[in-house]
matplotlib code that plots the C-alpha trace (Angstrom):
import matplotlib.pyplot as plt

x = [-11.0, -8.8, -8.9, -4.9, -5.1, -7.9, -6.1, -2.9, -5.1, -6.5, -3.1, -2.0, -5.1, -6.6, -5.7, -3.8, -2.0, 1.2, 0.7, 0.3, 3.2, 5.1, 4.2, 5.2, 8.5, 8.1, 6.8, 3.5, 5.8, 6.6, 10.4, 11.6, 11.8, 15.6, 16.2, 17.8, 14.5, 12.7, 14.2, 13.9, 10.4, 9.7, 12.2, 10.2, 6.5, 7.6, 8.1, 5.2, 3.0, 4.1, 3.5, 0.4, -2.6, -4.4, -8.3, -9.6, -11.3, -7.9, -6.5, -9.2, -8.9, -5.2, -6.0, -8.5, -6.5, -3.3, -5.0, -7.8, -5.7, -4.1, -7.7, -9.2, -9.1, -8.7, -12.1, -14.3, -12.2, -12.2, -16.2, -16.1, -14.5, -16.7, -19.5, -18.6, -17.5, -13.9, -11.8, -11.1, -7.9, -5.3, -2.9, 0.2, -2.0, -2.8, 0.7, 2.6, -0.6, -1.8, 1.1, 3.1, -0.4]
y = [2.1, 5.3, 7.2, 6.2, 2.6, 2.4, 5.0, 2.2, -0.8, 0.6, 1.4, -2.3, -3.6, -3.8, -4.1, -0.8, -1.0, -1.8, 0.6, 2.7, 2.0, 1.7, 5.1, 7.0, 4.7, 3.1, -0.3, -1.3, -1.4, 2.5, 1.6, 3.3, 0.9, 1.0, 3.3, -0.1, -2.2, 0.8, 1.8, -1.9, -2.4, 0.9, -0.5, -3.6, -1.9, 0.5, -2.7, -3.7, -1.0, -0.9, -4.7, -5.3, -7.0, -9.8, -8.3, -7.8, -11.3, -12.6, -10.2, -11.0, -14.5, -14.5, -12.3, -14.4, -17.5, -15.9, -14.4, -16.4, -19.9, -18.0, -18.3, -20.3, -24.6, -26.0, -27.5, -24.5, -21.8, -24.5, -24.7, -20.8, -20.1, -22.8, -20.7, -17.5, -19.1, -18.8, -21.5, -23.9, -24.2, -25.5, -28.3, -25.7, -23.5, -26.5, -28.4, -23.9, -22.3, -26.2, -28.6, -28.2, -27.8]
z = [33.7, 33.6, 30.7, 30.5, 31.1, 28.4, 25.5, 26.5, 26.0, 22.5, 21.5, 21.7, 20.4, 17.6, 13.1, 13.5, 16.3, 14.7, 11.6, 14.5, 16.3, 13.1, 12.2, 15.4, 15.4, 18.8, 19.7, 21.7, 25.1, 24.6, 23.7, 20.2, 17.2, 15.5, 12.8, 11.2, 11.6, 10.6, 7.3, 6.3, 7.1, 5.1, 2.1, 1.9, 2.3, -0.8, -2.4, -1.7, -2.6, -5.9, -6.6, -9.0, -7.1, -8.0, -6.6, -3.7, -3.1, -3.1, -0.6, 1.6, 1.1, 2.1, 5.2, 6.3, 6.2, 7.6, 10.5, 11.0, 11.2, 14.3, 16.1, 14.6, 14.0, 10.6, 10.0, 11.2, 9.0, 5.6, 6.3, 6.7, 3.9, 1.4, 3.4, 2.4, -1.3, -0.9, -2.3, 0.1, 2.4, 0.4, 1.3, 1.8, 3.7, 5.7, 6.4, 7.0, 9.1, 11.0, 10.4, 13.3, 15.8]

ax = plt.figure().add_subplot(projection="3d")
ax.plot(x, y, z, "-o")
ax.set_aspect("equal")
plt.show()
C-alpha cells in the first residue's frame, strides 16, 4: 500500500477521524464542512463541555452501548456488559439502539 492510499485510509478510520476532520474543517471525502454546520457543532460541543458528568463508568457505559449496539447483537453486548459489571441494557436502550433490527 502507498504511503498515500494508507495516510487516506487512517484518516477515515478510526475514534478520531471525525474530531479530526472536524478540526481541520473538511469532511472524510476531502470536501470543506459549512461554516453553518461548523459553528453549530462547535455551539453545541461548548455546551457540552461545560455540562457536569456523572463519572467515568457511566461515560463508558453509554459509549459502549451506543457504539457497540452498531456491531454488535443484543444478547452478546447485554452478557458483555453483566461480564464486565455494567448494568445491564435497559429496555429503552433495547426498543432505540435494536427495535427497529
Amino acid at each position: 500500500m502507498s504511503s498515500e492510499t494508507n495516510s487516506q485510509a487512517s484518516s477515515t478510520t478510526g475514534a478520531d477521524a471525525v474530531d479530526e476532520a472536524i478540526a481541520k474543517g473538511i469532511d472524510l471525502d476531502g470536501s470543506p464542512i459549512p461554516e453553518a454546520k461548523l459553528s453549530l457543532y462547535q455551539k453545541v460541543m461548548g455546551l457540552e463541555a461545560g455540562r457536569q458528568r456523572s463519572g467515568v463508568s457511566n461515560t463508558m457505559r453509554s459509549r459502549i452501548v451506543r457504539i457497540g449496539a452498531k456491531h454488535i447483537a443484543q444478547e452478546e453486548l447485554n452478557q458483555m456488559l453483566i461480564g464486565a459489571d455494567f448494568v445491564p441494557l435497559k429496555e429503552k436502550e433495547i426498543a432505540f439502539y435494536y427495535g427497529s433490527k
